[in-house]
C-alpha positions in Angstrom: 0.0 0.0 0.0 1.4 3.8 -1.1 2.3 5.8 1.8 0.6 8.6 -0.1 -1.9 6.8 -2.1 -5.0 8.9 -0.3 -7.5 7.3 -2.6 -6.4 3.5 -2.1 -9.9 1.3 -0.8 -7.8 -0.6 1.5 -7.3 2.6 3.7 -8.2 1.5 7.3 -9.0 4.1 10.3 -8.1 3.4 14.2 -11.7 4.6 14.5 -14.7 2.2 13.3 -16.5 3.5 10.8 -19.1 2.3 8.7 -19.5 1.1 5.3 -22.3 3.0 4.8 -20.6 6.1 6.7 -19.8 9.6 4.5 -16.6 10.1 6.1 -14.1 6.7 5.6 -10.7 7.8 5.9 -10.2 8.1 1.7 -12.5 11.3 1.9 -11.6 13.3 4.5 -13.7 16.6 4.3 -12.4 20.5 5.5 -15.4 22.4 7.6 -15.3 25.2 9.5 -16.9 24.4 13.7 -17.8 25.3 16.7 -17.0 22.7 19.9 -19.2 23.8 22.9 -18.0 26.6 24.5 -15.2 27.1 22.0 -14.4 29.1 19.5 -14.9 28.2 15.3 -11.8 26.4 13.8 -11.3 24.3 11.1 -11.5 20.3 11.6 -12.0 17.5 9.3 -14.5 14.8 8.8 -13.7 10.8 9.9 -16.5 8.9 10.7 -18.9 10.4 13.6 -16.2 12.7 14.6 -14.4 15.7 13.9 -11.1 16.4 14.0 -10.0 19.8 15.4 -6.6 20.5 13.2 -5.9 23.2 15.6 -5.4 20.8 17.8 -3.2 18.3 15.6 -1.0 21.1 14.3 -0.5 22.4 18.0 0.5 19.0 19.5 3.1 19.1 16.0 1.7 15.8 14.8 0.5 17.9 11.3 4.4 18.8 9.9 3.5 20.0 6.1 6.7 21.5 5.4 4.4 23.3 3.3 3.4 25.2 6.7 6.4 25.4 8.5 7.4 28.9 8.6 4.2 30.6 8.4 3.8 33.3 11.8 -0.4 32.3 11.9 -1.9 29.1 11.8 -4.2 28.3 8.8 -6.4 26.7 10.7 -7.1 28.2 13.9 -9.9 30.4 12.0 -13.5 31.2 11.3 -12.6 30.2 7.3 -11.2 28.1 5.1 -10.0 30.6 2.6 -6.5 31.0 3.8 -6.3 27.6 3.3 -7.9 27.0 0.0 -5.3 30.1 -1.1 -2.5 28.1 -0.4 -2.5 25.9 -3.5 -2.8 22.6 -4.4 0.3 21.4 -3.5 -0.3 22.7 -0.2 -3.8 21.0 -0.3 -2.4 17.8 -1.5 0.5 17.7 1.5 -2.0 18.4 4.4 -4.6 15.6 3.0 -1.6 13.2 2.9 -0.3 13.9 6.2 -3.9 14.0 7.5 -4.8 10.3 5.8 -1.2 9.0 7.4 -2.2 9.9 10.9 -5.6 8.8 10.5 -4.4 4.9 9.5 -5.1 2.1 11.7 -1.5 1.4 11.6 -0.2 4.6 12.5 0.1 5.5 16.4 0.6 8.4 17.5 -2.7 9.7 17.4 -4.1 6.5 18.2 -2.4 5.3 21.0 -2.4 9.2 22.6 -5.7 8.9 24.9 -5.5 12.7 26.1 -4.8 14.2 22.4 -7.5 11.8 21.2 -10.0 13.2 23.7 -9.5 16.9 22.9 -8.7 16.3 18.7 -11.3 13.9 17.7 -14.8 16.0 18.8 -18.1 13.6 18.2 -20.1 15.3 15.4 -23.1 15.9 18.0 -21.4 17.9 20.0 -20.8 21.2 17.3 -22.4 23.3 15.7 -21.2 23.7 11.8 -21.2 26.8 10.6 -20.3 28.2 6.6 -16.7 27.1 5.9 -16.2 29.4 3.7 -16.6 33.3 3.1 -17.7 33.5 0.4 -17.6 36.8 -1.6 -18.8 36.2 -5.0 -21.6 33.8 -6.2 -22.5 32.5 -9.6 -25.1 30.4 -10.2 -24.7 28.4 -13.9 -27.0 26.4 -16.1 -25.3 23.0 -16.8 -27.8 20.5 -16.9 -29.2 19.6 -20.4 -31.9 17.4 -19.5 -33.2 20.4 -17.0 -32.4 23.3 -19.6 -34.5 20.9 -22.4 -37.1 19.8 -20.1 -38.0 23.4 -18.9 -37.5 25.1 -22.4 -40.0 22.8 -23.9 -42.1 23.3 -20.8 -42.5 27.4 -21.7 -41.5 27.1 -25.3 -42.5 24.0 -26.5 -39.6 20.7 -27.8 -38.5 23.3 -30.9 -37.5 25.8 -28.6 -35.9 24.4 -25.9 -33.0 25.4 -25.8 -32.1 28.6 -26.5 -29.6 28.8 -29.8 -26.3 29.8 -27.3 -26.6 26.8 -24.4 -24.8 24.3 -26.7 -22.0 27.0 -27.1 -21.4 28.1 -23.3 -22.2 27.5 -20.1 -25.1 30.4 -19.2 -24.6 31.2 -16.1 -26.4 34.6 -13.9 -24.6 36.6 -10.7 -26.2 35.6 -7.1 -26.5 36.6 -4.3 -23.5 35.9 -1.9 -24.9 37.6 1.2 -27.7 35.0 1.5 -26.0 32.1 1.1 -26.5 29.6 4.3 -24.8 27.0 6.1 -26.9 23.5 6.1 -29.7 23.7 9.1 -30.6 26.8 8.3 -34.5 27.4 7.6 -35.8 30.3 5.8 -38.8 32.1 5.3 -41.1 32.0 2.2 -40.1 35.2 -0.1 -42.4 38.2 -0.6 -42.2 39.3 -4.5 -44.1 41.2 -7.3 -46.5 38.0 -9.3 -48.4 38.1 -12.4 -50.9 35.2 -13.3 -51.1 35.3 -16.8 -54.7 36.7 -16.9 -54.1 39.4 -14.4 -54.4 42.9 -15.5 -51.3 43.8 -13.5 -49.3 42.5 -10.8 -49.5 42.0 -6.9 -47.5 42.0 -4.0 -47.3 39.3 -1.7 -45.9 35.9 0.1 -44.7 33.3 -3.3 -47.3 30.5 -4.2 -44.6 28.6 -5.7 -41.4 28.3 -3.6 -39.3 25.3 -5.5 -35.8 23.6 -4.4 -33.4 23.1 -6.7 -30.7 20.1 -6.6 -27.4 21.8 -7.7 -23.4 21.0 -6.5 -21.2 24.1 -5.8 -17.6 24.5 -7.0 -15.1 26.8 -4.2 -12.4 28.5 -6.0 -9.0 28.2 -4.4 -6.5 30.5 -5.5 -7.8 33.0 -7.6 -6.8 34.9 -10.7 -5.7 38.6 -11.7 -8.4 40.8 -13.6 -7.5 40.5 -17.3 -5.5 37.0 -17.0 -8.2 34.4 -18.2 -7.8 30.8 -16.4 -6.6 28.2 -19.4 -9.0 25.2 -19.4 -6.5 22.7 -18.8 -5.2 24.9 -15.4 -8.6 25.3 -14.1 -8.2 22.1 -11.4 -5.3 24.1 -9.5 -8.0 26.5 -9.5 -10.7 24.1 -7.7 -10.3 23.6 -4.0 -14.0 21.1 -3.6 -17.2 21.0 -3.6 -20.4 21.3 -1.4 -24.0 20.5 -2.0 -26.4 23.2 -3.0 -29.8 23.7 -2.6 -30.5 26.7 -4.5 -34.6 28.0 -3.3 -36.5 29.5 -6.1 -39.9 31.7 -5.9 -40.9 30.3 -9.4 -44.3 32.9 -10.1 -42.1 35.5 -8.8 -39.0 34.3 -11.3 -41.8 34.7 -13.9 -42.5 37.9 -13.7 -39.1 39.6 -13.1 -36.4 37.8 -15.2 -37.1 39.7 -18.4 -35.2 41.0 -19.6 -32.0 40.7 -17.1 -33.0 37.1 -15.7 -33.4 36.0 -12.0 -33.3 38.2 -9.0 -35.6 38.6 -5.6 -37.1 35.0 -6.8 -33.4 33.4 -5.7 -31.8 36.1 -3.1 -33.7 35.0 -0.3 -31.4 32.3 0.3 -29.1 29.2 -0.9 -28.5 26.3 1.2 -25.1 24.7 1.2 -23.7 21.2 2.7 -21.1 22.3 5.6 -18.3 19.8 4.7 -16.8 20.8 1.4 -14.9 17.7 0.1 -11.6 18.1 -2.3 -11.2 17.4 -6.2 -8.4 15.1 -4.9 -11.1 12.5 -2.8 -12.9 12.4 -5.9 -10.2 11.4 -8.4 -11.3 8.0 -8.6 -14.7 8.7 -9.7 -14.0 11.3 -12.5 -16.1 10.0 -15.5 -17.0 11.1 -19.2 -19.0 13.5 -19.2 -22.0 13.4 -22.0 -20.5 14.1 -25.8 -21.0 17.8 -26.2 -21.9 18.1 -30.3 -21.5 21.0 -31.5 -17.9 20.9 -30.2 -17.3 23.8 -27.8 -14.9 26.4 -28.9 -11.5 26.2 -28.2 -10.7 27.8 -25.2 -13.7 25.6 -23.7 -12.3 22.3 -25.1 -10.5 19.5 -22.8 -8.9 16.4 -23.6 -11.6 14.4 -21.0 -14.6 16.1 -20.3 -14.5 14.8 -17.1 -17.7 14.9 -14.8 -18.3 12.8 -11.6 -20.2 10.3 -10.5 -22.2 11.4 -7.7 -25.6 10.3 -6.4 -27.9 13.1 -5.5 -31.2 12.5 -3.7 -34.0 15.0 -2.0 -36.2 14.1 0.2 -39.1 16.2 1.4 -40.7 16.2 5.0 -43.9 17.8 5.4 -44.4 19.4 9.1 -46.8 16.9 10.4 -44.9 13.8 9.2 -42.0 11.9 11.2 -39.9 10.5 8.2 -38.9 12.0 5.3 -40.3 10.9 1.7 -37.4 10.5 -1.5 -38.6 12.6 -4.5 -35.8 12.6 -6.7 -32.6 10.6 -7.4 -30.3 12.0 -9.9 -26.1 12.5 -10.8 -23.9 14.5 -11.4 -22.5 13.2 -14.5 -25.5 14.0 -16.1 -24.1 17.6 -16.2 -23.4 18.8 -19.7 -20.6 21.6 -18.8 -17.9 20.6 -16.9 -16.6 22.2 -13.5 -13.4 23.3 -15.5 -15.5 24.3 -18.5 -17.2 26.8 -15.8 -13.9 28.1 -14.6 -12.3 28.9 -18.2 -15.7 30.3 -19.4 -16.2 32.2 -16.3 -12.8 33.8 -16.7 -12.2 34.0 -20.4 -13.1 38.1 -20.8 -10.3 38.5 -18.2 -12.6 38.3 -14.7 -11.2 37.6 -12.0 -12.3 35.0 -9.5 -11.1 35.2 -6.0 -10.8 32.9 -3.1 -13.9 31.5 -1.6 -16.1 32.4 -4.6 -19.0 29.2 -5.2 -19.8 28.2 -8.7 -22.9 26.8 -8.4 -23.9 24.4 -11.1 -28.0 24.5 -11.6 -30.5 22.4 -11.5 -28.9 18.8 -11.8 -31.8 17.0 -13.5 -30.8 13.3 -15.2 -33.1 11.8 -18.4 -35.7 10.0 -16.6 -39.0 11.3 -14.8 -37.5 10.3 -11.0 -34.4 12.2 -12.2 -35.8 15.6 -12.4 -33.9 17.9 -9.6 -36.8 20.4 -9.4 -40.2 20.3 -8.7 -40.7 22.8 -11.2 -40.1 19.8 -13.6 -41.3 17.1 -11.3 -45.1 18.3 -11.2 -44.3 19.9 -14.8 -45.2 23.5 -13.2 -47.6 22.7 -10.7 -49.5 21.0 -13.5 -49.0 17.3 -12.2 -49.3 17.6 -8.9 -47.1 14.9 -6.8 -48.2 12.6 -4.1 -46.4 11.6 -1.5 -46.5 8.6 0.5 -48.8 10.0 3.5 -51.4 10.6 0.6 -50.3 14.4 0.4 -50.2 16.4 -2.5 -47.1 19.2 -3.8 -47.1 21.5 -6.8 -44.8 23.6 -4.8 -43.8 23.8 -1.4 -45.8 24.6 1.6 -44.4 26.2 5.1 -43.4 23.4 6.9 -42.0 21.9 4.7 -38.2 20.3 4.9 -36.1 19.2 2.1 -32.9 17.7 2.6 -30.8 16.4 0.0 -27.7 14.3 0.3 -24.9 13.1 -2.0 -21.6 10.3 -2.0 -19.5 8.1 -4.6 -20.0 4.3 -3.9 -16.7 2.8 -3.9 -15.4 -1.0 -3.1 -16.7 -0.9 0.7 -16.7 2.8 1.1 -18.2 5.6 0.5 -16.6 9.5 -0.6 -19.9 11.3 1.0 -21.0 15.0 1.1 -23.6 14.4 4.1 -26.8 16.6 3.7 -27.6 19.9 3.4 -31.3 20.8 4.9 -33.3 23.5 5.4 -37.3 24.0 6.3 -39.6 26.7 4.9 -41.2 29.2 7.5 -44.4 31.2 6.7 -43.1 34.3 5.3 -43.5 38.0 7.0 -46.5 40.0 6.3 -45.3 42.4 3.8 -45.7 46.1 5.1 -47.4 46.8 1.3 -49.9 45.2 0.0 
């Protein structure tokens, strides 16, 4: 077995952990925490536990030569950006030295009963908080099956898609301010709606609040304004990815997008997963990505258009039920532009991405009905409505309710994992103006 083979299945902890657990040693995940009592730092995920690298680096047992030197710890912060500025070889060094003194074979961690008390905090006992600050927020449009099925939805199967999206990934600018940490619930939007037969528009709480099942991309070290990113740099540009849960006010998305596209309808807020887990514990389940015909332009082109394979489900929890019911099941190798496609596009007029900025990736919607990431599509605008398994019905959703969604790889016996990120929808706030 490679002393620095990160990625190898026969990886063993000291700690017992689960086959079916999201946090084997081979993924090893960077949040940002709070123990009880304590202040945030940075830890990683291993099984049911985290483990406090401000500890590890204070007791010496993390020696990256790669952070020798430096007069402030990386880790004993609020963020991960000082981090995720460091590089990849940086990134690459700490995830080795991490995986080494995680290994059932290794002991001085292991056989250290006092360090293992105060480094390895059960998961229960903090509260996770955004890893990440985040100061930019783009939210992109790479799904096919989702930009086909809800083309042809509003402009019929001729129309789908519109003549760019086989050209370049669309993408719109968020909002970064409201972007949450996993566990946060938010309140149903107030917005300006139109029914199609109205003779004007209203003011009011959204009739048609929608999730949407999306991964985001963090950007480690950044670029300079009017250096574009080369497509075949853009992974030293990638520090990991999070799960994202991108709320939409769909009536109030109707009425405002034209002619600038979405605002209020997704400001209110975006969910993300807490643990953000690295490019480098997903190496082994880079896939091809679906043929892209017409071939993109140059600067867009890659020798693999390499997506990932990574399970997505949602489930939805109505208020008065005690389990949760599965509504969708989809992947993200369904997405037609590529992470690194996102990053060269993003960056070819010469913008500059900084560290911490999310790429969010849109709807993720695969080609079959259980597929569809949205209930936008699921209920085919509130047309269908769905039934769940307590004989409830949803177009959209209703307060209450709670959707969680959840991703991992499945490899031999273990499992790269994202956990969940969840959120439930409060009544909104009487607006002041009707």
């Amino acid at each position: 077995m490679s002393m620095t083979d990160t990625n190898d299945p026969r990886l063993r902890c000291f700690l017992l952990i689960e086959p079916e657990s999201h946090f084997p040693v081979q993924n090893l995940p960077f949040g940002v925490f709070r123990p009880r009592g304590g202040a945030p730092r940075v830890g990683v995920a291993i099984g049911e536990y985290v483990l406090d690298l401000t500890v590890v680096e204070r007791a010496g047992l993390l020696d990256a030569p790669s952070l020798a030197g430096r007069s402030e710890s990386v880790f004993d912060r609020s963020a991960l950006n000082a981090f995720m500025t460091s590089g990849r070889a940086v990134w690459r060094e700490v995830r080795e030295r991490l995986s080494l003194l995680l290994r059932h074979d290794e002991p001085r961690l292991r056989d250290d009963a006092a360090l293992r008390r105060e480094a390895l905090v059960p998961m229960r006992d903090v509260e996770m908080l955004l890893p990440v600050e985040i100061g930019d927020y783009t939210d992109f449009y790479s799904s096919r099956d989702h930009a086909t099925y809800v083309g042809a939805m509003f402009r019929g199967p001729e129309n789908a898609l519109m003549p760019n999206w086989l050209h370049l990934p669309v993408a719109y600018h968020g909002r970064a301010s409201s972007i949450v940490v996993s566990g946060t619930d938010l309140k149903r939007p107030c917005g300006q709606t139109k029914p199609d037969k109205a003779p004007g528009p209203s003011f009011g709480p959204s009739r048609s609040v929608d999730f949407e099942l999306e991964m985001g991309l963090f950007v480690g070290p950044g670029n300079a304004l009017g250096e574009p990113i080369p497509i075949d740099q853009a992974v030293d540009h990638m520090f990991g990815l999070v799960l994202v849960n991108d709320w939409s006010a769909r009536d109030v998305q109707k009425w405002e997008y034209v002619p600038l596209g979405p605002f209020l309808a997704k400001s209110f807020g975006t969910s993300i997963s807490p643990w953000v887990v690295t490019l480098e514990a997903l190496e082994s389940f880079r896939v091809a990505g679906p043929t892209q015909d017409p071939k993109p332009l140059a600067y867009l082109r890659n020798p693999v258009n390499a997506a990932y394979d990574i399970r997505l489900d949602v489930f939805l929890q109505p208020a008065e039920c005690s389990e949760p019911a599965r509504i969708c099941s989809s992947n993200a190798r369904h997405l037609y532009w590529s992470f690194d496609q996102q990053v060269a596009h993003h960056t070819s007029n010469g913008c500059n991405l900084c560290t911490g900025d999310l790429l969010a990736t849109g709807t993720i919607s695969g080609p079959t009905p259980e597929s569809r990431g949205c209930l936008l599509e699921l209920t085919t605008g509130g047309r269908n409505p769905m039934t769940l398994p307590n004989g409830q019905s949803r177009t959209f959703l209703e307060d209450g309710d709670r959707v969680t969604m959840t991703g991992w790889c499945q490899g031999n016996g273990y499992r790269i994992g994202f956990g969940e990120v969840t959120g439930k929808l409060l009544p909104a706030t009487s607006p002041a103006h009707e």
